[in-house]
C-alpha positions in Angstrom: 135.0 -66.9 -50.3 138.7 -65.6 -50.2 140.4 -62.2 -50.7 140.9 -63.9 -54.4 137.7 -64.8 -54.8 137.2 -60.4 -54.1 140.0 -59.0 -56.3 138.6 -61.7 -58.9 135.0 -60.3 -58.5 136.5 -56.7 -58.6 138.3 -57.3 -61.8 135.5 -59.0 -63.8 133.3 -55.3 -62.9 135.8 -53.6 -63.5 136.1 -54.9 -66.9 132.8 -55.5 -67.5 130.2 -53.2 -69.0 127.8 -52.6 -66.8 124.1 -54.5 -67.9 121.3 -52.2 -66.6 118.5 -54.6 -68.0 117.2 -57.2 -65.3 117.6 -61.2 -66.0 115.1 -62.3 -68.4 113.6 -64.6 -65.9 112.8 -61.8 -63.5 111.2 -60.0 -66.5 109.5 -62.4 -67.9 107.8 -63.3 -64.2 107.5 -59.9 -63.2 103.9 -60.9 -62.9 104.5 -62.4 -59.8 105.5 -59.7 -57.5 103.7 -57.3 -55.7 105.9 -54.7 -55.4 106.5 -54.1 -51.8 107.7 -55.5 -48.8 111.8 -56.4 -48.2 113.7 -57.9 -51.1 117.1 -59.4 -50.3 119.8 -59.3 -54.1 122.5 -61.9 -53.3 125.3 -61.6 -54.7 123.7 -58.8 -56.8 126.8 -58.2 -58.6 126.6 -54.8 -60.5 122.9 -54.8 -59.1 120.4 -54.6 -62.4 117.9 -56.9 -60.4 118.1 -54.7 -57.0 117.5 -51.9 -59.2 114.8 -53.4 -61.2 112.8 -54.4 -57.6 113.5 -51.4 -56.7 111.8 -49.6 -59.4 108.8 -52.0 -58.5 108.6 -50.6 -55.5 110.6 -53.1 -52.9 112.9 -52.0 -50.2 116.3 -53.8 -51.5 119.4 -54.8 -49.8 121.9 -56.5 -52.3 125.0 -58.4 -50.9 128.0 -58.8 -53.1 131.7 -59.8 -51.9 132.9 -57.5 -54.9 133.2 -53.5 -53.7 133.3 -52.5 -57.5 130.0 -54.1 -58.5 128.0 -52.7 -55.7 129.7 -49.2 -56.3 128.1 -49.7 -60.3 124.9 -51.1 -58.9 124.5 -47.8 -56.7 125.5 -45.6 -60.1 122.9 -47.5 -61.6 120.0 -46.4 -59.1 120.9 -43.0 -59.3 120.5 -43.4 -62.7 117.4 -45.4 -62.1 116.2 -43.0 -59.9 115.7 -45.5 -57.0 117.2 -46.3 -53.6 119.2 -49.2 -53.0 121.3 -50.2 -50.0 123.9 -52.5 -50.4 126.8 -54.4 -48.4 129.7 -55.7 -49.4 129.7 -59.3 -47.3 131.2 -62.5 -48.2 128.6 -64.8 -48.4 130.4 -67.7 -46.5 130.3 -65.5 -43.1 127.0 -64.0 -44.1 124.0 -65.2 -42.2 120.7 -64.4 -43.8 117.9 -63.4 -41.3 115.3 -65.9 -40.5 111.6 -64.3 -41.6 112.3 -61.1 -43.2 112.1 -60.6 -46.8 109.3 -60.7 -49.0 111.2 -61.3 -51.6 115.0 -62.9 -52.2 116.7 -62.9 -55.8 119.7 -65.0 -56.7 121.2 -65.2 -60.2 124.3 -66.9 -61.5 125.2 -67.4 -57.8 125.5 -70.9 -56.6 126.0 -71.6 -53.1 124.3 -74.7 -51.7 124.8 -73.7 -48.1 122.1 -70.9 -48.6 119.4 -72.7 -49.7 117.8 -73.5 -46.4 118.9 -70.3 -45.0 116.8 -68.5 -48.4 114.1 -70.8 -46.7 113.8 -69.3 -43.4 114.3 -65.9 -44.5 111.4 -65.6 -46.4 108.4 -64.3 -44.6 104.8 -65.9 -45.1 103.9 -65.5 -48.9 107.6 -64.2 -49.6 108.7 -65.4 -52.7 112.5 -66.2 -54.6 113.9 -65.7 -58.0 116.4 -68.0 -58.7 118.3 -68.8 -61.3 121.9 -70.7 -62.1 123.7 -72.8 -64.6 123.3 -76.7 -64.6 125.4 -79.6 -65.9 124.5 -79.2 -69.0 126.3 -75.9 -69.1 129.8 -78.0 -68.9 129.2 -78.8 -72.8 130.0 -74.7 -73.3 131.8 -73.4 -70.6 135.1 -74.8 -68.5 133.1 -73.9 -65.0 134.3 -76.5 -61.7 131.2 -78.7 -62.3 130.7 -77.9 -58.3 129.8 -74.4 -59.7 126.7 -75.5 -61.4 123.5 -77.8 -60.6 122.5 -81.2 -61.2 119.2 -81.5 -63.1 116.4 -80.8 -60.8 118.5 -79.6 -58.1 117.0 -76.4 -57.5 113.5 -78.5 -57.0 114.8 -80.0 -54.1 116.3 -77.9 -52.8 113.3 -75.3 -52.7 111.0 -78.4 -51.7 109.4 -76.6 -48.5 108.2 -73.9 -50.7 105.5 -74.1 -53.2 106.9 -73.6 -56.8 105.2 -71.7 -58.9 107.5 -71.4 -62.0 110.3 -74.2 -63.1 112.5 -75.1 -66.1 115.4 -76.1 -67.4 116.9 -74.9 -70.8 119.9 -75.4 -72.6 120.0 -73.2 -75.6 122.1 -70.1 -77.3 125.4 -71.7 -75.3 123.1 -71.1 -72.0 121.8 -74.1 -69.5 120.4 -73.2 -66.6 117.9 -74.1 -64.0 115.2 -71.2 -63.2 112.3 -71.5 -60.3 110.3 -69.5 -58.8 108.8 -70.8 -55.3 106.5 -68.9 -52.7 106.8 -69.7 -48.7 102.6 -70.5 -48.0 101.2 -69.2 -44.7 101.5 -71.4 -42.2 97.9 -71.5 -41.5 96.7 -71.8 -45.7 98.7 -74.1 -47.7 95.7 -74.1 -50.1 96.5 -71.0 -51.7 99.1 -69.9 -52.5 99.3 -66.7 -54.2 
C-alpha cells in the first residue's frame, strides 16, 4: 500500500458513518469462539469486529493503514466499554507473527500475500473469520477484478486448516466468499473443535 492508498482510507472514514454492529458472518458464527486467547483484526477499518471480540472477551490487536479508522475504532470501545490496541501498519510491510493468535479476523480485505502468513500465525486450535467479495461481485460493483476472489479461492487458500464453515452468496448487490477454518493440533487432527 501507498501514501494514496492512506489518504484514500482516511477519507472513506472520514466520510463514513461509523457501523458499530459486527459483520453478519461473525454474528451469525459467534458460536464458534471461545472468548479468549489473542485475536488479531486486519485491516479492522473503523474496528466493529475488534470491538465485538473484544466484548467476548479476546485480547485484540487490529491493524489498519488508515489513522482515522483506528482513531473511530478506539471511540467505539470506549463506547463499548472494552480495550482494544491498535496499529496503524501498512499491510505490505507488515509481518504477522508465526503462532500467536487464537483468533485472526479479516473482512472486505483482500490480500493474497497473507494467507499463508494467517496460516502460521494461528496457534493450535486458533481459528479465522474471513470474509471478501468474489467475481461475482463485478456484476454490481466497478472493483479491479484483482480486488476480489475467484470462486473457491478462499478454500484453497485456507487448505492446511480444517474448515468449519464455507459459502458463497451473491444476493442484495453482495457476492462474497465467507469461511471459517480452525488450525488442528498437531498431535489430534481427529477433532477439531
Amino acid at each position: 500500500m501507498s501514501l494514496k492508498d492512506k489518504e484514500k482510507w482516511d477519507s472513506k472514514h472520514e466520510a463514513d458513518e461509523c457501523v458499530k454492529e459486527p459483520c453478519d458472518w461473525l454474528k451469525d458464527n459467534v458460536g464458534f469462539l471461545a472468548g479468549k486467547g489473542k485475536a488479531l483484526d486486519i485491516a479492522m477499518g473503523a474496528g466493529r469486529n475488534a470491538v465485538f471480540v473484544a466484548g467476548l472477551g479476546y485480547e485484540v490487536l487490529g491493524v489498519d493503514i488508515s489513522e482515522v479508522g483506528i482513531r473511530k475504532a478506539q471511540a467505539l470501545a470506549r463506547e463499548k466499554k472494552v480495550r482494544i490496541a491498535a496499529l496503524s501498519v501498512d499491510l505490505d510491510n507488515y509481518i504477522i507473527p508465526e503462532k500467536t493468535y487464537d483468533l485472526i479476523l479479516c473482512f472486505n480485505f483482500l490480500d493474497r500475500r497473507i494467507f499463508p502468513e494467517i496460516c502460521r500465525a494461528l496457534r493450535p486450535k486458533g481459528l479465522v473469520f474471513y470474509e471478501t467479495f468474489t467475481v461475482d461481485h463485478l456484476k454490481h460493483s466497478s472493483f479491479k477484478r484483482e480486488w476480489v476472489l475467484e470462486r473457491n479461492e478462499l478454500l484453497r487458500a485456507f487448505h492446511e486448516l480444517y474448515v468449519l464453515k464455507y459459502q458463497e452468496i451473491d444476493q442484495n448487490g453482495k457476492a462474497a466468499a465467507s469461511i471459517v477454518a480452525q488450525k488442528l493440533d498437531d498431535k489430534k487432527i481427529d477433532d477439531p473443535i
